[in-house]
Backbone atoms as SQL, in Angstrom:
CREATE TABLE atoms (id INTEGER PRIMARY KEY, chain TEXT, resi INTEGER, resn TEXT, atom TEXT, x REAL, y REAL, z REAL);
INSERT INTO atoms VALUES
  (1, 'A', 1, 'UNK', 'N', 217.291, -7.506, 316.128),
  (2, 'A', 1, 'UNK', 'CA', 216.541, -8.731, 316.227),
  (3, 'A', 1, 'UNK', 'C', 215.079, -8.419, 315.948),
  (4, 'A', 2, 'UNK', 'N', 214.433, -8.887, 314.861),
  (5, 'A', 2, 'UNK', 'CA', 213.268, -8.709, 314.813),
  (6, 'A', 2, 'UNK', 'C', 212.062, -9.570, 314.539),
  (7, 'A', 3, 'UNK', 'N', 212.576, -10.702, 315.767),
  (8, 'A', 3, 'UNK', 'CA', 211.439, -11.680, 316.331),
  (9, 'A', 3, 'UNK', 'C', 210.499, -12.279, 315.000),
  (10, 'A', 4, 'UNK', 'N', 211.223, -12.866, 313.927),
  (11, 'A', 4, 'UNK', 'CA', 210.657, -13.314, 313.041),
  (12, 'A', 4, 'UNK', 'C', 211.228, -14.566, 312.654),
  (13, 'A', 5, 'UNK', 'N', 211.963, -15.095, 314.042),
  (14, 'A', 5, 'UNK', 'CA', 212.864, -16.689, 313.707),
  (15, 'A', 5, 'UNK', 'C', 213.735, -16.483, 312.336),
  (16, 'A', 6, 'UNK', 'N', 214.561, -15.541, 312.806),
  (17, 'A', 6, 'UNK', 'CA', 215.941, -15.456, 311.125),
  (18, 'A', 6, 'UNK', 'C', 216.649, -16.437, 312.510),
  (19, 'A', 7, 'UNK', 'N', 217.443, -17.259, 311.387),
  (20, 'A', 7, 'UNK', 'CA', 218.958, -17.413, 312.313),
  (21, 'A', 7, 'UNK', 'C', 219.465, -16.596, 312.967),
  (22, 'A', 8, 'UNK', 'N', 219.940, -16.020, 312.492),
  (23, 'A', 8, 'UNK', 'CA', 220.577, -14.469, 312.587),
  (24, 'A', 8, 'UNK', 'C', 220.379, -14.036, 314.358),
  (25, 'A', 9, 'UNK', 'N', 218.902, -14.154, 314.418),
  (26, 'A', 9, 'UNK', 'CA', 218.835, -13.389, 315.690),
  (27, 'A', 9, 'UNK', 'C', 219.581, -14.619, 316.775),
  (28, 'A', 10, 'UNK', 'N', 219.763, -15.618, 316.491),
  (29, 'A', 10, 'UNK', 'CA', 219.983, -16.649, 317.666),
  (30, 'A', 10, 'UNK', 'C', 221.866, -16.624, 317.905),
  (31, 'A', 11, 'UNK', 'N', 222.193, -15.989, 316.923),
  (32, 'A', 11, 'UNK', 'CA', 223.564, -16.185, 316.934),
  (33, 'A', 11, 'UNK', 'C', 224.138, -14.810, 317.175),
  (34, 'A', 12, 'UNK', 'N', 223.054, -13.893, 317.811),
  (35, 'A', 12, 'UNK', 'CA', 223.475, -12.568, 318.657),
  (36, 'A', 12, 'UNK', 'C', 223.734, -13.138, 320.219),
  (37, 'A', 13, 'UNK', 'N', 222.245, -13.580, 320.393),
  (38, 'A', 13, 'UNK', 'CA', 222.096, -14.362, 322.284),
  (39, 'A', 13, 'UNK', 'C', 223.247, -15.284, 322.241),
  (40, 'A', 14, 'UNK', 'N', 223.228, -16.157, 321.438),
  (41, 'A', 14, 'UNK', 'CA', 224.439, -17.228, 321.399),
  (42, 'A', 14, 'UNK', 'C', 225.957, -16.656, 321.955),
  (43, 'A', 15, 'UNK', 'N', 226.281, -15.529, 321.273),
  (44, 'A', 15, 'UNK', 'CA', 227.605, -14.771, 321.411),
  (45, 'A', 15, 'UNK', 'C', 227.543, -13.935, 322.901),
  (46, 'A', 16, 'UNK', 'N', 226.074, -13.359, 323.378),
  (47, 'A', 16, 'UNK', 'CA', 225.875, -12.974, 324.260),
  (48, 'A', 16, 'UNK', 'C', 226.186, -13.760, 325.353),
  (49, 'A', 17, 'UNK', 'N', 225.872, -14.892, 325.034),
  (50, 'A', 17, 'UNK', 'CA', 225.667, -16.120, 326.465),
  (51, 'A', 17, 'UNK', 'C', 226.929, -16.720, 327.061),
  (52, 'A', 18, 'UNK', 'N', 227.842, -16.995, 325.299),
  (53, 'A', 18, 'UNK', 'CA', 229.165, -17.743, 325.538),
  (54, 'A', 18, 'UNK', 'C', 229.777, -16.597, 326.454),
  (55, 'A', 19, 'UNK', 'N', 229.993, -15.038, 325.952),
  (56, 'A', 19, 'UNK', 'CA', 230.546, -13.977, 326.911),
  (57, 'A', 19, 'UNK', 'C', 230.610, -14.322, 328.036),
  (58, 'A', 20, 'UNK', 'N', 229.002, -13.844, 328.962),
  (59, 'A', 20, 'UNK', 'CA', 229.020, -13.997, 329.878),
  (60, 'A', 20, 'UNK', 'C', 229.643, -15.145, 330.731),
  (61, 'A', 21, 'UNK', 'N', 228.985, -16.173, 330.109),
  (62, 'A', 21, 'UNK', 'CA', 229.718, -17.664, 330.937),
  (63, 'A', 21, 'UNK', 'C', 230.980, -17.646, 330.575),
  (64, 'A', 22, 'UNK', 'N', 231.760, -17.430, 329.992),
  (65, 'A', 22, 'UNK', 'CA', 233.214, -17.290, 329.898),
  (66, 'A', 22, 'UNK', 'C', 233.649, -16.074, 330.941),
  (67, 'A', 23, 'UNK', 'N', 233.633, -15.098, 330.513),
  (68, 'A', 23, 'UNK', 'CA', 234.055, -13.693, 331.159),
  (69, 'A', 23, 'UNK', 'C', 233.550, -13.447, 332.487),
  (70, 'A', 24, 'UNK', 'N', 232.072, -13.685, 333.120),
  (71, 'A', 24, 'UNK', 'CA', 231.861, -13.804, 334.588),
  (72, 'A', 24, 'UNK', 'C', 230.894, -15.173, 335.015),
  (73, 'A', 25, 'UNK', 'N', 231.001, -15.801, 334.569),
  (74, 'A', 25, 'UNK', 'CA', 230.300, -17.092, 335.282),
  (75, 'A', 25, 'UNK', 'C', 231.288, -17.827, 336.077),
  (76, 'A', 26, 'UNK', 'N', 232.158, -18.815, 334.985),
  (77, 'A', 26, 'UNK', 'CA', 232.973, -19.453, 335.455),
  (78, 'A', 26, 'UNK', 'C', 233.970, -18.744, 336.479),
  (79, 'A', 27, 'UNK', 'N', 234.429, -18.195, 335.920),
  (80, 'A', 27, 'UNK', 'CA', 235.520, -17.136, 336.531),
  (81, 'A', 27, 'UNK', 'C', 235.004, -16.658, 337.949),
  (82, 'A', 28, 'UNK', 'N', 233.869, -16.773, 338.554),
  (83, 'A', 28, 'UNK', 'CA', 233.425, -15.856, 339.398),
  (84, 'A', 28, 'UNK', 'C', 233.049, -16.401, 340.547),
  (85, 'A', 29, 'UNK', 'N', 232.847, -16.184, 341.870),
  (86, 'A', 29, 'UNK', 'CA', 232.505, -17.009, 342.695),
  (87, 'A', 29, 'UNK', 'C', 231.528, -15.947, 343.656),
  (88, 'A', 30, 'UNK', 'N', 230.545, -16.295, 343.394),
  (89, 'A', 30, 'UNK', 'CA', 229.006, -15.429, 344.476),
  (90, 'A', 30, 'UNK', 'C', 228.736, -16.450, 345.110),
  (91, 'A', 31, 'UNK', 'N', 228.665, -15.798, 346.006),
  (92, 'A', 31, 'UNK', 'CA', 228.463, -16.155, 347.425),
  (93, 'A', 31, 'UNK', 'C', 226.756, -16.879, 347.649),
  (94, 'A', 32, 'UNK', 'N', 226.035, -15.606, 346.792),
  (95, 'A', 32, 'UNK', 'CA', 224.374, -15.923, 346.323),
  (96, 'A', 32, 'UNK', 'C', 224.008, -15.268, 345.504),
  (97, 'A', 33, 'UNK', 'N', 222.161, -15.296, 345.161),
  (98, 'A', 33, 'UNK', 'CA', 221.874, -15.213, 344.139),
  (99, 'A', 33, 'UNK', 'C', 222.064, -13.690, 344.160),
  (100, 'A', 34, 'UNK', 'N', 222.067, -12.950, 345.155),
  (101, 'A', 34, 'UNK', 'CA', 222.248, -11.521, 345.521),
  (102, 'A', 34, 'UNK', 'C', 223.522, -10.747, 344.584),
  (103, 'A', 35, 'UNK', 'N', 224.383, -11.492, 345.632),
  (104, 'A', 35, 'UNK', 'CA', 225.946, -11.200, 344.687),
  (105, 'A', 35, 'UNK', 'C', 225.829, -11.389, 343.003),
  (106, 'A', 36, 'UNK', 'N', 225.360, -12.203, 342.596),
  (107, 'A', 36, 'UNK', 'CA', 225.224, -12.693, 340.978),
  (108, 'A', 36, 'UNK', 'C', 223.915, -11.650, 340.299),
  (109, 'A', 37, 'UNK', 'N', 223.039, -11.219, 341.015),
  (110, 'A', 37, 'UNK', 'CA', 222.625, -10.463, 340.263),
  (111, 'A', 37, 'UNK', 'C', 222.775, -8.906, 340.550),
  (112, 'A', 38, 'UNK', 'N', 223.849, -8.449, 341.350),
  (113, 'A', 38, 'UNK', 'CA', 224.738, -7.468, 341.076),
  (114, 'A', 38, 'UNK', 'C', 225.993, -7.123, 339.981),
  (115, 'A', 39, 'UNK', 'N', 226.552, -8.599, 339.936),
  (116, 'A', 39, 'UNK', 'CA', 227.328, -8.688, 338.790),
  (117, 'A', 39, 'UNK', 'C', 227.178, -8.701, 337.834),
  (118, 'A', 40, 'UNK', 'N', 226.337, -9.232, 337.334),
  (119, 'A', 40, 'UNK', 'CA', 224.928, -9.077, 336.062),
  (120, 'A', 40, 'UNK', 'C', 224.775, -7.847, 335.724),
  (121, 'A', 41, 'UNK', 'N', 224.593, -7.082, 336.574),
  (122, 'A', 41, 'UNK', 'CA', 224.447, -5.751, 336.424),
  (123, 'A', 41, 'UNK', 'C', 225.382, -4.966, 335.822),
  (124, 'A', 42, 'UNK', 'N', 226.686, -5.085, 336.508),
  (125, 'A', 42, 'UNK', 'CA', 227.572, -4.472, 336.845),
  (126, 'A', 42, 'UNK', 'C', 228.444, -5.340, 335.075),
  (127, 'A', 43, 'UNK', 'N', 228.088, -6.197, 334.885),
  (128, 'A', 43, 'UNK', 'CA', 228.784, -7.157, 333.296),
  (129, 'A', 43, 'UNK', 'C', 227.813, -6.692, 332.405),
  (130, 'A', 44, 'UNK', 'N', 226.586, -6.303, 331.985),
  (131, 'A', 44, 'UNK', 'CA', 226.296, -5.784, 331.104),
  (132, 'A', 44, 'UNK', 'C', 226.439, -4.378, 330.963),
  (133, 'A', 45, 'UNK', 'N', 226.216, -3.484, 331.768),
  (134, 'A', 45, 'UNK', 'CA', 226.580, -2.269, 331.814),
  (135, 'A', 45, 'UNK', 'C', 227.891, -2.060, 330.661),
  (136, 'A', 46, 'UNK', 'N', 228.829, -2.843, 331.330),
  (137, 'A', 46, 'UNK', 'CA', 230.248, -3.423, 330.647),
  (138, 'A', 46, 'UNK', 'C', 230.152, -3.546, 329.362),
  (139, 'A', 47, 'UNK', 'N', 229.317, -4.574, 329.068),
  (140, 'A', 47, 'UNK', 'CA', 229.583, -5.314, 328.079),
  (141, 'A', 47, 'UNK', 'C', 228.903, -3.959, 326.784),
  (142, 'A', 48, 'UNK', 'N', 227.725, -3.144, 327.336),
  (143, 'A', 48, 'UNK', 'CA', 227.066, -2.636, 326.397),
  (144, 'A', 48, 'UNK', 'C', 227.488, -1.172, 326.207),
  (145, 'A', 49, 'UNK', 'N', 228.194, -0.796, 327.150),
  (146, 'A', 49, 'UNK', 'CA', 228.932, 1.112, 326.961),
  (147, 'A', 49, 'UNK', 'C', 230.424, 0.645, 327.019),
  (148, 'A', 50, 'UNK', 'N', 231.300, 0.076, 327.461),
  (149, 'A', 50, 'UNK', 'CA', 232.569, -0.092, 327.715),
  (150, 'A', 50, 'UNK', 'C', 233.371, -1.198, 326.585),
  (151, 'A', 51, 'UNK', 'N', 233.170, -2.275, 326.745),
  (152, 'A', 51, 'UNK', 'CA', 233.082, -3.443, 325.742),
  (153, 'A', 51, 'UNK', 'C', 233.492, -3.223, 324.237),
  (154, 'A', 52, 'UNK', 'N', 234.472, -2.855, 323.641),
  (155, 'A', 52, 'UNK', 'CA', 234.614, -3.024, 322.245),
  (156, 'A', 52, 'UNK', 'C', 233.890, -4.290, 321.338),
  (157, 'A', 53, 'UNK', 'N', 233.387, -4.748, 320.396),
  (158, 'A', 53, 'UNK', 'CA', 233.257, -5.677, 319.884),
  (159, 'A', 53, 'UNK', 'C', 233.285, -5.855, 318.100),
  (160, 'A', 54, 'UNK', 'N', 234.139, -6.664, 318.316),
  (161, 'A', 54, 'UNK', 'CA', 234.893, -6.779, 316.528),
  (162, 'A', 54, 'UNK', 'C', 233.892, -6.785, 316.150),
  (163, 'A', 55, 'UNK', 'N', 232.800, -7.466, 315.858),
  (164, 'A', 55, 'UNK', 'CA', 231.716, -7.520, 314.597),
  (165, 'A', 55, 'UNK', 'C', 231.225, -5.816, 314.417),
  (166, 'A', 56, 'UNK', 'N', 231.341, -4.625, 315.244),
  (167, 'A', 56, 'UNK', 'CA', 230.989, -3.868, 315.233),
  (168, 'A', 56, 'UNK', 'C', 232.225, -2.969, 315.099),
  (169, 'A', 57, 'UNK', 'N', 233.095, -3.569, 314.460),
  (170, 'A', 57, 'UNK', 'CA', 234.462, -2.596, 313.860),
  (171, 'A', 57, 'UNK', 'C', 234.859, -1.889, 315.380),
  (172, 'A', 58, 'UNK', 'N', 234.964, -3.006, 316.592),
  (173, 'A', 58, 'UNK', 'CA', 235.596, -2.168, 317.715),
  (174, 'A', 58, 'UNK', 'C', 234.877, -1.204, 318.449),
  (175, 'A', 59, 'UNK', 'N', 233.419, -1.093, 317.997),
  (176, 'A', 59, 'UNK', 'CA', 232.887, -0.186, 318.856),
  (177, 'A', 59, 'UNK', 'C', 232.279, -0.608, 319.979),
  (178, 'A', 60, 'UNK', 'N', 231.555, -0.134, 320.612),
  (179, 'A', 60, 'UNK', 'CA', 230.000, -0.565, 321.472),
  (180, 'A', 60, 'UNK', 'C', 229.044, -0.927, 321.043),
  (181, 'A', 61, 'UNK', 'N', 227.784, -1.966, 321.676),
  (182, 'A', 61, 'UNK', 'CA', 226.949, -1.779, 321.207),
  (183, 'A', 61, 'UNK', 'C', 225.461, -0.540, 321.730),
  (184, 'A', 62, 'UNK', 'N', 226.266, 0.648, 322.588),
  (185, 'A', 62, 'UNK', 'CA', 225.619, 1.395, 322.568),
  (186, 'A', 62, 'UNK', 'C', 226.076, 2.861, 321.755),
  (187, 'A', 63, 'UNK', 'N', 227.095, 2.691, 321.537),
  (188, 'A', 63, 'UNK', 'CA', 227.625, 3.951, 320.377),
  (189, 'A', 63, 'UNK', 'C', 227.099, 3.701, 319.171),
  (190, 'A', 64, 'UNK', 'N', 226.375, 2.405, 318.578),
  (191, 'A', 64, 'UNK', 'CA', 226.107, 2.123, 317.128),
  (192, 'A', 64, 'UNK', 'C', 224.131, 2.494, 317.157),
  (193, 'A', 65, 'UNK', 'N', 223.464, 1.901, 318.934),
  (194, 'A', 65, 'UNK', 'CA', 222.204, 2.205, 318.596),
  (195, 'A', 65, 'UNK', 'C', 222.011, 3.740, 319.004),
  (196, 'A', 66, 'UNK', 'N', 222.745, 4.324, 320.008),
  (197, 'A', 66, 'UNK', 'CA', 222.339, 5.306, 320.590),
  (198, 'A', 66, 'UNK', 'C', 223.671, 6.206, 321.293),
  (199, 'A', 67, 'UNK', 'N', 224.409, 6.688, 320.129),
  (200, 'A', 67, 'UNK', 'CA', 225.265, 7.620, 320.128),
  (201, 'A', 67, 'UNK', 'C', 225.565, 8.405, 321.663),
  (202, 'A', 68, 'UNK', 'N', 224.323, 9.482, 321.745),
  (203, 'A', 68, 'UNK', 'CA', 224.181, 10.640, 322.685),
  (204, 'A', 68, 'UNK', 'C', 224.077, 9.770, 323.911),
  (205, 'A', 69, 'UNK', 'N', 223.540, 8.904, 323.963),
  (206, 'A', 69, 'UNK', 'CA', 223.842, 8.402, 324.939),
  (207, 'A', 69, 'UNK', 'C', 224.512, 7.649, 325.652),
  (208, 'A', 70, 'UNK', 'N', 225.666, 7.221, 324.697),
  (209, 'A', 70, 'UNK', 'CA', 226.798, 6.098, 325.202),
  (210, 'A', 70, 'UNK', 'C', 227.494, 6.973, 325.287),
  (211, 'A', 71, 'UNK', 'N', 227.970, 8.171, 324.920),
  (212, 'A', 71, 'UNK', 'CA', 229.212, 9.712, 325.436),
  (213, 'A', 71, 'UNK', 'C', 228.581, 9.876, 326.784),
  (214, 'A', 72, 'UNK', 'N', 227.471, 9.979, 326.968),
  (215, 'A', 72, 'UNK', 'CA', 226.948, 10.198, 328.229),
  (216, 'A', 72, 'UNK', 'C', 227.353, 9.305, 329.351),
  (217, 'A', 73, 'UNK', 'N', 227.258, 7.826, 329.071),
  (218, 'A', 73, 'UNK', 'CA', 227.493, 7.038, 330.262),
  (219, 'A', 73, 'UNK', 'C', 228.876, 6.890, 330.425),
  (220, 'A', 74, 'UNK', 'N', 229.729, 6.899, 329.368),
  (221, 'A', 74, 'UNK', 'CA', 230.854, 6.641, 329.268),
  (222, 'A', 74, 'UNK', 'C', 231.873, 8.026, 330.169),
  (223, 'A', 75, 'UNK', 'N', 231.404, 9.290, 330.177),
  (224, 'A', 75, 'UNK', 'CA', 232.623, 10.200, 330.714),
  (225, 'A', 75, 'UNK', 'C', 232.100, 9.991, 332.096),
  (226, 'A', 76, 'UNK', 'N', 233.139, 9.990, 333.080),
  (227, 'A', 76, 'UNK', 'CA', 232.820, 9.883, 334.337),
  (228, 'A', 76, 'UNK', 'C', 232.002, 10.858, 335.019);
């Protein structure tokens, strides 16, 4: 994304947003804002070392920016 108003960049957040509210919004029930911004936590972590994603031929989107460091978070 490089903050120069392409389309492009709006239809990354877009895909980002539907995720979340699909995968832990609805689905989820916090108690408060406490609980929800643990899960937040705990769903991107997810979404950005664990997470396959087709536009990225099945990978991560931390194996494509930063290799050494997605082997890193990823072995237990």
């Amino acid at each position: 994304m490089d903050g120069c108003g392409h389309f492009l960049d709006n239809v990354f957040i877009e895909r980002l947003w539907r995720s979340l509210k699909y995968e832990l919004i609805h689905p989820g029930d916090f108690a408060d804002g406490t609980d929800l911004r643990k899960a937040l936590g705990r769903y991107f972590d997810f979404y950005n070392y664990r997470r396959p994603h087709q536009p990225l031929a099945y990978k991560t989107p931390a194996e494509l920016c930063r290799p050494k460091a997605a082997a890193k978070k990823t072995t237990p």
